[in-house]
C-alpha positions in Angstrom: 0.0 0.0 0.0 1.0 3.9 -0.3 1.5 6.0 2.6 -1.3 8.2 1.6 -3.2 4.6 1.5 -2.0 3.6 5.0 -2.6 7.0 6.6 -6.7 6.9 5.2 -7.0 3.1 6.2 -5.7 4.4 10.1 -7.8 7.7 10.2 -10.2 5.4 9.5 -9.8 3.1 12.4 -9.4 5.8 14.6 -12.8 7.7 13.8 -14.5 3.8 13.7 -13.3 3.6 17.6 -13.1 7.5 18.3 -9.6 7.6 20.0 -6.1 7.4 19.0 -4.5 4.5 17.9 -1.1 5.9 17.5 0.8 7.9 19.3 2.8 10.5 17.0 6.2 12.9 18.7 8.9 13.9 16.7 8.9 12.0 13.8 8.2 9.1 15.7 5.0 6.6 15.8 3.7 4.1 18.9 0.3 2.1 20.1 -1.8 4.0 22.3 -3.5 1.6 25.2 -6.2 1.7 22.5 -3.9 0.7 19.8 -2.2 -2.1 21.8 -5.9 -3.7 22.2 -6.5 -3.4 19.0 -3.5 -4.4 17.5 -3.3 -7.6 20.1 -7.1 -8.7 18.6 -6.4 -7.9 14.8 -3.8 -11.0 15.6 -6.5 -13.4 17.0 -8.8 -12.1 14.2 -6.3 -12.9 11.3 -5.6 -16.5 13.2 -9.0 -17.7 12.9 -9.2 -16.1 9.4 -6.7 -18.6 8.7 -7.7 -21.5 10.5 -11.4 -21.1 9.1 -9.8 -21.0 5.3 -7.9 -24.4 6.3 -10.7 -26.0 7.4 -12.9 -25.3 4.0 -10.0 -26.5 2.2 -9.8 -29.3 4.1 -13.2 -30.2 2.7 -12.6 -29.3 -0.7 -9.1 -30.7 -1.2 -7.8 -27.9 -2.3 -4.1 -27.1 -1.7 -3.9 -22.7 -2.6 -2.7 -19.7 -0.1 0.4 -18.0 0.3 3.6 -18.6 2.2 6.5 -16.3 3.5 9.5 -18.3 4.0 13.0 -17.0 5.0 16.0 -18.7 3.8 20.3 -18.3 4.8 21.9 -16.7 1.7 23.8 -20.4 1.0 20.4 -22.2 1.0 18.4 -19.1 -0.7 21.0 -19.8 -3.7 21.9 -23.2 -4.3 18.9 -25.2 -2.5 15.3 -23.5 -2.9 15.1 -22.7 -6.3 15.0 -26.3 -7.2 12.6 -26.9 -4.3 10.2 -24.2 -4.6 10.3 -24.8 -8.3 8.8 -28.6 -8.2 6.7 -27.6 -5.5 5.1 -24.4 -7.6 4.5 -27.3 -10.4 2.6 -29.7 -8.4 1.0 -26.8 -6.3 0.7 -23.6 -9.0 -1.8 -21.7 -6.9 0.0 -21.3 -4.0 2.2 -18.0 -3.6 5.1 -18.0 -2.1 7.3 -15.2 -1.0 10.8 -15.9 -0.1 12.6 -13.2 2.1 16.7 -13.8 2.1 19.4 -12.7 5.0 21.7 -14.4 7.0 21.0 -17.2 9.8 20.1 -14.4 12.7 18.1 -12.8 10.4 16.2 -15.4 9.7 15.8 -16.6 12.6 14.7 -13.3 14.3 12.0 -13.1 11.4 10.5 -16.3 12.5 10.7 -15.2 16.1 8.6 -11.8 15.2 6.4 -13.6 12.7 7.4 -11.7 10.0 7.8 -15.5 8.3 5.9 -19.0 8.5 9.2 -21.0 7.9 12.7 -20.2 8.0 15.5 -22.6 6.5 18.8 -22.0 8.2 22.4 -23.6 7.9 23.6 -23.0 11.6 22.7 -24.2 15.3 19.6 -22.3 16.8 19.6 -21.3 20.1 16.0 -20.4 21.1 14.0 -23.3 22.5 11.1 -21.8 22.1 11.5 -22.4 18.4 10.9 -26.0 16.3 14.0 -27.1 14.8 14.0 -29.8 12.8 17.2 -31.3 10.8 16.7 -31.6 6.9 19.8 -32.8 5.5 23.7 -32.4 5.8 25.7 -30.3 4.0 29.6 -30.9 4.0 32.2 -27.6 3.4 35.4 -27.7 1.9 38.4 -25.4 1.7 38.7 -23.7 -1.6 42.2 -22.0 -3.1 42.6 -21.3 -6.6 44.4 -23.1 -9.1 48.0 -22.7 -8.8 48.0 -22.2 -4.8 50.6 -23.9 -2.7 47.8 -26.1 -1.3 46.0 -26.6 -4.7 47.8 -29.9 -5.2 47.0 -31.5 -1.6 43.8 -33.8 -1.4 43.1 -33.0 2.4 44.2 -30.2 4.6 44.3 -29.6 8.2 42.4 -25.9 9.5 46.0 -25.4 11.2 47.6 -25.9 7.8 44.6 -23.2 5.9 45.4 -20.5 8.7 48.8 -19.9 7.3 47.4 -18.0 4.4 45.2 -15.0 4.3 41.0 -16.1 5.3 38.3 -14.9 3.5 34.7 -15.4 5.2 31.1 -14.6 5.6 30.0 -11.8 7.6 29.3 -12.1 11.8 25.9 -13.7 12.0 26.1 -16.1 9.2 26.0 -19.3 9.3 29.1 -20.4 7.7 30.8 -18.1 10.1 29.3 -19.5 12.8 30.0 -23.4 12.0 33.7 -22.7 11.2 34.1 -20.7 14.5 32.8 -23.4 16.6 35.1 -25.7 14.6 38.2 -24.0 15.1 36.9 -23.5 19.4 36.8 -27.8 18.6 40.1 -28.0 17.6 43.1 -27.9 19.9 45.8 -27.9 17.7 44.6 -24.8 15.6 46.6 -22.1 18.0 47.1 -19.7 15.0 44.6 -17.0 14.8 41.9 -16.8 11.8 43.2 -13.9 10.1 40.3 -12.3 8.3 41.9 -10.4 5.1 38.2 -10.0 4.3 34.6 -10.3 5.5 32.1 -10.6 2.1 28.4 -10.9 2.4 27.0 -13.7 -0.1 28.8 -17.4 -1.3 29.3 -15.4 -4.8 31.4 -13.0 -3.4 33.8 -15.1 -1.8 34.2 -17.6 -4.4 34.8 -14.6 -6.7 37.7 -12.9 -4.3 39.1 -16.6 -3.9 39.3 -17.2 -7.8 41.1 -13.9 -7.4 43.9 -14.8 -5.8 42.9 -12.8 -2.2 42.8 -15.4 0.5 41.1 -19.1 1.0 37.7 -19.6 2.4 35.8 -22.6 3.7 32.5 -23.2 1.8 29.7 -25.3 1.4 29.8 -27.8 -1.2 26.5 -26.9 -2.9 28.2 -23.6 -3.7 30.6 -24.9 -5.6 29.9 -27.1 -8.3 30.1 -25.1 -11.1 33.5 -23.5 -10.5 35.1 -27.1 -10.0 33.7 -28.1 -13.4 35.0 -24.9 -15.2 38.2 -25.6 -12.7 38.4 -22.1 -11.6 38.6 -23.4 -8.3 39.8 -26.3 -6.3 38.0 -27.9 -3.3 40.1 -29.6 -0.7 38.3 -32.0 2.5 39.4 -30.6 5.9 40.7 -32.6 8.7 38.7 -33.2 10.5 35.9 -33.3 7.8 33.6 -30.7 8.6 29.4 -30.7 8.0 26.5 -29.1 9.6 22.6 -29.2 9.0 20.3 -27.7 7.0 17.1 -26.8 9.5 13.8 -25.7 9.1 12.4 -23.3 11.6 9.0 -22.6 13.1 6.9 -21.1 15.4 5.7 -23.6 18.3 2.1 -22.7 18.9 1.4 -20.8 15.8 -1.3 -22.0 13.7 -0.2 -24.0 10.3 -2.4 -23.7 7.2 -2.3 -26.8 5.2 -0.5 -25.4 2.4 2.2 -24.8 5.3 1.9 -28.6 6.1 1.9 -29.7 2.4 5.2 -27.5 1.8 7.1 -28.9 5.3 6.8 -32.7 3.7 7.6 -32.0 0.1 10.8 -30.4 1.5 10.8 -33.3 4.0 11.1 -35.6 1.1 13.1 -33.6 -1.1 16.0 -33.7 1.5 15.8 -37.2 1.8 16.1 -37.7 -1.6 19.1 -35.2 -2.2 21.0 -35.9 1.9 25.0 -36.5 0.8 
């Protein structure tokens, strides 16, 4: 909507109940007590909206509605679009929107409700949230051809830390796996030295091809530059892996078409786990 659209719709509201909703000081906007209420019922209202569509679908068999789903930028890339893609063919009339950031991100959004499902690639910490473990995802070092290492089948983290480290941003998941690595491993005494911090897969892969540093990456991210050989993957050891999750409220509500999407994923993971 435009904000000449949302200012009506609330003038609106406000002369329907005859008090302020909103509180408005210096540029700045909050609930009045009356607002809060309203705000806090509008949430029930739009529950039972959905839970009274759901139950006439039920009846009729029909699998429609729309679906916001956050996904980590690795997963975002390399994993949905197949997914979303077969599921948009068996299911055409449901709408999904897909909202990308990093694992916190996504994470927060689920927590807030700004998202029915997130799809993350690190540990998650609230317990209030479902977490449920999709598949496995392996990450390898990457150099570019021609590196010192490039010729080596396996390499140790201690080995990798001698050259310059090129890595995800703080609050991603890949950053957070490969810290709790290196807290895992006792012979890694050198410290990470961070020549750069990049915020997507491409971007790293790209300054890595460059010549910059070395990285640690998944291995879905990676597949194409190992075929045009514009990169070379090497296993750590220890081999290093984490888990794809999906993420949910506990006690919200789940439309069908949320149910119908959480098992074609289900399945899908099964049938592409390493």
């Amino acid at each position: 909507m435009t904000q000449p659209a949302v200012t009506f719709q609330v003038r609106q509201l406000e002369e329907h109940f005859n008090t302020r909703l909103f509180d408005r000081t210096h540029n700045r906007i909050s609930l009045t007590d009356a607002g809060k209420t309203v705000f806090a019922s509008s949430d029930r209202i739009f529950e039972l909206y959905s839970e009274m569509e759901n139950a006439v679908r039920e009846i009729t068999g029909e699998i429609s509605g729309a679906l916001a789903i956050g996904a980590s930028t690795t997963i975002a890339e390399y994993m949905l679009p197949t997914l979303l893609g077969d599921f948009k063919e068996r299911y055409p009339d449901v709408i999904i929107h897909l909202k990308v950031s990093n694992s916190d991100g996504i994470v927060s959004m689920v927590e807030n409700n700004t998202i029915d499902l997130g799809v993350v690639e690190a540990p998650v910490g609230n317990k209030n949230l479902v977490v449920e473990h999709c598949k496995r995802d392996q990450l390898f070092a990457i150099v570019p051809p021609g590196h010192p290492l490039a010729g080596a089948e396996m390499v140790t983290f201690e080995r990798l830390l001698e050259y310059p480290f090129i890595c995800r941003e703080e609050g991603s998941g890949t950053r957070e796996v490969i810290n709790d690595y290196l807290n895992l491993q006792h012979d890694c005494h050198s410290v990470l030295k961070v020549s750069m911090e990049l915020g997507s897969p491409e971007a790293v892969k790209g300054a890595v091809e460059a010549g910059m540093g070395v990285s640690v990456v998944s291995g879905a991210t990676i597949q194409k530059e190992l075929k045009l050989g514009t990169l070379v993957a090497l296993n750590l050891d220890p081999s290093l892996d984490r888990p794809f999750s999906f993420v949910h409220q506990k006690q919200k509500f789940r439309l069908r078409v949320m149910e119908e999407l959480l098992e074609f994923a289900r399945a899908y993971c099964r049938e592409h786990d390493a």
